[in-house]
C-alpha positions as CSV (number, residue, x, y, z in Angstrom):
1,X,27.8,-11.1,8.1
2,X,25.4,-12.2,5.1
3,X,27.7,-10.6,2.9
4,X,24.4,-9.3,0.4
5,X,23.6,-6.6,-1.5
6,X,22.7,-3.1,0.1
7,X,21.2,-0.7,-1.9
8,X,19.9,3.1,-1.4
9,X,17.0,4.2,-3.5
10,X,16.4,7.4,-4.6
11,X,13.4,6.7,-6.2
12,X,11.2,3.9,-6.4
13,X,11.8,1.2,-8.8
14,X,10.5,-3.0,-9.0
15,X,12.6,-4.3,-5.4
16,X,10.7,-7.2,-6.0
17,X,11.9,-8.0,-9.5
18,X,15.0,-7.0,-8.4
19,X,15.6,-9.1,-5.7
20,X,14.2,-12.2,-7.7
21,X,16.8,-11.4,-10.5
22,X,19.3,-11.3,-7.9
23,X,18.0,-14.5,-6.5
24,X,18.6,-16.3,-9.8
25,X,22.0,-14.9,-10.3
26,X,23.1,-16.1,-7.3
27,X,21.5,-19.0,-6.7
28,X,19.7,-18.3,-3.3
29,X,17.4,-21.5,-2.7
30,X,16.9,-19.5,1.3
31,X,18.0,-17.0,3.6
32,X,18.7,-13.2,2.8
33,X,18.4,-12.1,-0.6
34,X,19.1,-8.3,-0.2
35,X,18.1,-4.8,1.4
36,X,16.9,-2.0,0.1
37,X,16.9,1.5,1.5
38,X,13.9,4.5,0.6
39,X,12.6,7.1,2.4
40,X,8.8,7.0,3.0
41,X,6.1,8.3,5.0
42,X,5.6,6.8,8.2
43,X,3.6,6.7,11.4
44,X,5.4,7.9,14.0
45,X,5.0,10.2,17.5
46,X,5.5,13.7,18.4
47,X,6.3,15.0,21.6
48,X,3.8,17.7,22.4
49,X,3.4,20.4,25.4
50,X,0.9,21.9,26.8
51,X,0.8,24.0,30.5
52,X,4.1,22.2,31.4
53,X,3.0,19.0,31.0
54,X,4.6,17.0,28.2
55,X,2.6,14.3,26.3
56,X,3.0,12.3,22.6
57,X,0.7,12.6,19.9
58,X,0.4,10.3,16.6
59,X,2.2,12.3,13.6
60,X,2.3,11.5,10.5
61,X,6.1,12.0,8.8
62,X,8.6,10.7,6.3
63,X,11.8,8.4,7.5
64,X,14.4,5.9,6.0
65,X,12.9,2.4,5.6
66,X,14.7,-0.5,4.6
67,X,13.1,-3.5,2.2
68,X,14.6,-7.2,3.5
69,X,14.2,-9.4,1.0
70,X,14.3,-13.1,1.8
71,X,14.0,-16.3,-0.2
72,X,12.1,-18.5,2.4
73,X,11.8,-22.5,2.1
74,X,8.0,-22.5,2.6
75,X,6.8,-19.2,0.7
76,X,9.9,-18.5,-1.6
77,X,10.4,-15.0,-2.1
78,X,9.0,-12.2,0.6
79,X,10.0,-8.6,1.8
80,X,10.1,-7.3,5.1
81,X,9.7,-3.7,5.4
82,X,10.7,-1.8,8.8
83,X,10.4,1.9,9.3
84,X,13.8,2.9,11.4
85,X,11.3,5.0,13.2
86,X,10.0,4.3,16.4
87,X,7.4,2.7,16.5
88,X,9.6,0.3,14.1
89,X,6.2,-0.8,12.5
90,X,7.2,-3.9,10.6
91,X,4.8,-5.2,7.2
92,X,5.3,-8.7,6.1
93,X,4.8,-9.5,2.5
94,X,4.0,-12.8,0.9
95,X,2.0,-14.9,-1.3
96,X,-0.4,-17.6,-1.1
97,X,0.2,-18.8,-4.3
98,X,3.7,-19.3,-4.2
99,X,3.0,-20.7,-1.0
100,X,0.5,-23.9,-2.4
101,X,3.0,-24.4,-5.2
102,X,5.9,-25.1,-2.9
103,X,3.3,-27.3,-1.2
104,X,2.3,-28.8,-4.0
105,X,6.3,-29.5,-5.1
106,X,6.9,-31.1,-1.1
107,X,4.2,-33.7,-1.8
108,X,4.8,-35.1,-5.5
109,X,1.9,-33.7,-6.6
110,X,2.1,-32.6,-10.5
111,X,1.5,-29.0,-11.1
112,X,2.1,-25.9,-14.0
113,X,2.7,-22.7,-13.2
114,X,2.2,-19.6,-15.2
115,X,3.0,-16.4,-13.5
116,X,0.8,-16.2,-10.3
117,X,-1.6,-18.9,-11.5
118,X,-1.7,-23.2,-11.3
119,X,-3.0,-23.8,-15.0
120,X,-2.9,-27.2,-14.2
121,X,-3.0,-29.6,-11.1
122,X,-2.4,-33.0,-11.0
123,X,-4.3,-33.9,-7.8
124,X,-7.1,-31.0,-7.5
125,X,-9.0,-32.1,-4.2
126,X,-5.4,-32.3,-2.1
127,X,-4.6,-29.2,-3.9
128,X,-7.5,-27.2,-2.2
129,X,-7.1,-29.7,1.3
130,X,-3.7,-27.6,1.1
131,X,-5.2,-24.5,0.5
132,X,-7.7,-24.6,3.0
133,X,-4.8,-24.7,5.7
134,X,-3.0,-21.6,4.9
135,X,-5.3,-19.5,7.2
136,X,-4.0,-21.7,10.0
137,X,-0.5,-21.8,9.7
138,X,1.0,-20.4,12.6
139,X,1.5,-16.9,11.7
140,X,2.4,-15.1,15.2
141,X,5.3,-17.6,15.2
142,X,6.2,-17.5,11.7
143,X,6.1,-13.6,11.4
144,X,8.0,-12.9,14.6
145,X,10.8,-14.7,13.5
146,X,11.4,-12.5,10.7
147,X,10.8,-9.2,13.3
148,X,13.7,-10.6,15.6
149,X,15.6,-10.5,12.2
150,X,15.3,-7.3,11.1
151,X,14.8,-5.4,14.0
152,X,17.5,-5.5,16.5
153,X,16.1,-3.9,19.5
154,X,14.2,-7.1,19.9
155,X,17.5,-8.7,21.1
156,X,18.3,-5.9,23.5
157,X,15.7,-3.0,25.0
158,X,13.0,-4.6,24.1
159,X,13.2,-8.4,24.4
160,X,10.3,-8.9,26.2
161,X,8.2,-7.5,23.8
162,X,6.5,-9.2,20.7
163,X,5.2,-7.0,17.7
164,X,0.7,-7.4,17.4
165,X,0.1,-8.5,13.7
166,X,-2.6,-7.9,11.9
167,X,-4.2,-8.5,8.4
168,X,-4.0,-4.4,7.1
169,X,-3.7,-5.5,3.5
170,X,-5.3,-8.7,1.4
171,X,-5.9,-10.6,-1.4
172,X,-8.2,-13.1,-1.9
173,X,-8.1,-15.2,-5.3
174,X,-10.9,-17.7,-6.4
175,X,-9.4,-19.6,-9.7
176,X,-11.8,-21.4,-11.7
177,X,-9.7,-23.8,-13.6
178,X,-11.3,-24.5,-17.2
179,X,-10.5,-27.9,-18.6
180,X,-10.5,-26.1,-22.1
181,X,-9.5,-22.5,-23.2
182,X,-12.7,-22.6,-25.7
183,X,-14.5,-23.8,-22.9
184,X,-13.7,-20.0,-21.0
185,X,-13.9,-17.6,-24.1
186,X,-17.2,-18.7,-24.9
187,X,-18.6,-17.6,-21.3
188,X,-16.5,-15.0,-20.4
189,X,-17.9,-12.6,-22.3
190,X,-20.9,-13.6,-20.9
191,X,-19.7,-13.0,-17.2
192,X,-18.5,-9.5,-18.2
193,X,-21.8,-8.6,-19.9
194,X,-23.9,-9.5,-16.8
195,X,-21.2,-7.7,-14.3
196,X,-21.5,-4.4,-16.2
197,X,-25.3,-4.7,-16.8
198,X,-26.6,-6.3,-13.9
199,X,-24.5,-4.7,-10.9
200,X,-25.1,-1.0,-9.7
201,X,-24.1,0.9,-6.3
202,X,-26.3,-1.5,-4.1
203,X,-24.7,-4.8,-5.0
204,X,-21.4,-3.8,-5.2
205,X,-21.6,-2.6,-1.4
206,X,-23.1,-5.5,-0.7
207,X,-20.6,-7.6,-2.1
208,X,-18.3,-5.9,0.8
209,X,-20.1,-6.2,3.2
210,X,-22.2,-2.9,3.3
211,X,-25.4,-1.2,2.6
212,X,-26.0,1.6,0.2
213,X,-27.2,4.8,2.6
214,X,-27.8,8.3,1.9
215,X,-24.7,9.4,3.6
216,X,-22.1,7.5,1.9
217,X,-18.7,9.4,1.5
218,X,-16.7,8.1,-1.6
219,X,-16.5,6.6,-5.0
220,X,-18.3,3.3,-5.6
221,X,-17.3,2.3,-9.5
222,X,-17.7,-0.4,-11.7
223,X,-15.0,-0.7,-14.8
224,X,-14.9,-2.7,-17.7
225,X,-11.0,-2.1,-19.3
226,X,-8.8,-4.4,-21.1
227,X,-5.1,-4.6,-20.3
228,X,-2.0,-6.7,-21.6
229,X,0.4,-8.5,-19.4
230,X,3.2,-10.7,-20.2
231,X,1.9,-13.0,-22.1
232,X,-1.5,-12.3,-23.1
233,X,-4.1,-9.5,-23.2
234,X,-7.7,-9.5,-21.6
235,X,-10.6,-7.7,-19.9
236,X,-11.4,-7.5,-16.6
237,X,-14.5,-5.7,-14.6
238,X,-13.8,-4.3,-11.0
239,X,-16.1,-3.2,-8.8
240,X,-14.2,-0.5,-6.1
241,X,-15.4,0.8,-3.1
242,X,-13.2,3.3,-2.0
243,X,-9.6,2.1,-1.2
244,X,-11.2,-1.9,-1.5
245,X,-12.4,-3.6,-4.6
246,X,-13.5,-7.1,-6.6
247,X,-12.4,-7.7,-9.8
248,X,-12.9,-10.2,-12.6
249,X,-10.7,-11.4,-15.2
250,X,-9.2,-14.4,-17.0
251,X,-5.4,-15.6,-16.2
252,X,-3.7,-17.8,-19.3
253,X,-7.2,-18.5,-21.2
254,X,-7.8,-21.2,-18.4
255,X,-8.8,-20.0,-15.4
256,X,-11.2,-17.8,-14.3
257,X,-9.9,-15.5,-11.5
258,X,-12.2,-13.2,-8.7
259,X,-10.3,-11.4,-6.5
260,X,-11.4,-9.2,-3.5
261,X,-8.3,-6.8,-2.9
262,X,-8.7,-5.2,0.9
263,X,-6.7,-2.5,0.9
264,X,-8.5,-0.6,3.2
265,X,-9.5,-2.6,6.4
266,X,-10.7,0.4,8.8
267,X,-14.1,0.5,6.3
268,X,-15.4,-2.6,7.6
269,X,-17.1,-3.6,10.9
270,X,-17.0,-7.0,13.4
271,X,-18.5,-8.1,16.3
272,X,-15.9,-8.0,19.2
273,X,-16.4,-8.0,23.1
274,X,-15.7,-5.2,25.0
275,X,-16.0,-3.1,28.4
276,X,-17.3,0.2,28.7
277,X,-18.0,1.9,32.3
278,X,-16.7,-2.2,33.6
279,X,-19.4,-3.6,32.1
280,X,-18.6,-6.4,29.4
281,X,-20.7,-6.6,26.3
282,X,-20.5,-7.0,21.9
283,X,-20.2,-4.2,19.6
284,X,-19.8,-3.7,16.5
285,X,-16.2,-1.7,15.9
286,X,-14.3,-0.7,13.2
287,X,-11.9,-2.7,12.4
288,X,-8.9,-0.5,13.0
289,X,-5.1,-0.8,11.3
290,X,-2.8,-1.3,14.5
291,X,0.6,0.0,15.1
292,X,2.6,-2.6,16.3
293,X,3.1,-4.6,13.1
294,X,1.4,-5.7,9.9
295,X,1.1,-8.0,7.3
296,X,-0.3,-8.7,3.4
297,X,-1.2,-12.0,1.9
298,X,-2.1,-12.9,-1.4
299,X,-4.4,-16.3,-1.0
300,X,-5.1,-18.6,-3.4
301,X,-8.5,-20.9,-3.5
């Protein structure tokens, strides 16, 4: 019906540079891009017996998945991933950035745009009054639509049903915009000298959200390494806990970028209510990945 490319992986490869180049080449402003097809593990159910009475049990196995790649008006270009397994878990992709740019493009607001980064904005106080409403979009609405897309048992057997989203992967970007690029190399250095110095096991679990005990399972590491992107090279510090980690480093000589990457959501801890024995009270529970559905963000500040 959409008439767009279907592809089956054997191996992984870049969808998401693929799609975009495919995007270009066709010139999709919105609406399907592609698919992509690779099998992965999943989290599925087994169907277990035990003195004749049947019952299922969470496994753990691999099935097809398929990638939908979409070029959407609001956050340009995102993926859709569905497992063709039931529980048909669905993760939602997209990014913040992209997201405030368009923004920024629907209300004449001057911007540049290097990569993942705004090296320059015309109107910096509206820019963050944008920014600041990302987190209340309507994201139920938003992300169902895309569900009732790709999976079609929402339009028959299960039609009365509505995927549970929640946040199981995120990232979080503060950008401190320098006015000069001299301005940045002469602190940087600074900032990286006092991260590797000054912060051992105890602030870095502090900085998310934990305390440093006796009985900590896991790696808690701090890094200083340089790396090379596209266009220019740098250093960066990162401070990882685990699966989660905060890192440090300087996008196009101008802006000054911290970024808390959650990867791992189940090693954290909120106060919800909850009834035990009919009695309603707060605890404080893990906060555990769900099944129904998922999705990532990358926000911008």
């Amino acid at each position: 019906m959409h008439h767009r490319r279907f592809e089956y992986l054997r191996a992984n490869i870049g969808k998401e540079d693929r799609a975009r180049q495919l995007a270009e080449r066709d010139g999709i402003q919105e609406g399907l891009v592609c698919i992509f097809s690779i099998v992965e593990s999943c989290r599925t159910f087994s169907l277990r017996f035990s003195a004749n009475r049947r019952f299922l049990r969470p496994a753990s196995r691999k099935c097809l998945h398929f990638y939908y790649y979409f070029m959407d008006r609001d956050f340009g270009l995102i993926h859709v991933r569905i497992q063709s397994w039931f529980p048909m878990q669905i993760q939602v992709y997209l990014n913040g950035h992209e997201w405030l740019a368009r923004k920024l493009s629907a209300h004449d607001v001057p911007y540049s745009k290097l990569d993942n980064v705004l090296v320059s904005v015309g109107d910096m106080p509206r820019a963050q009054k944008f920014a600041d409403q990302f987190h209340r979009l309507k994201w139920p609405k938003i992300l169902n639509r895309y569900a009732r897309l790709v999976n079609p048992q929402m339009q028959d057997i299960l039609h009365s049903f509505q995927y549970y989203w929640v946040t199981t992967q995120s990232e979080y970007s503060t950008d401190v915009l320098f006015k000069s690029r001299q301005d940045l190399c002469e602190l940087y250095p600074q900032l990286l000298s006092h991260s590797t110095l000054c912060f051992g096991a105890k602030e870095v679990m502090n900085f998310l959200g934990r305390k440093l005990r006796g009985n900590v399972q896991g790696e808690i590491v701090s890094e200083l390494s340089s790396f090379v992107c596209r266009r220019t090279g740098g250093s960066r510090i990162k401070h990882r806990v685990k699966e989660n980690w905060l890192k440090m480093y300087d996008k196009a000589g101008l802006v000054l970028r911290v970024e808390t990457v959650i990867n791992n959501p189940e090693e954290f801890r909120v106060r919800k209510r909850v009834t035990r024995k009919g009695k309603r009270g707060i605890e404080w529970l893990t906060c555990a990945r769900e099944w129904h559905g998922y999705f990532a963000i990358a926000r911008s500040r």
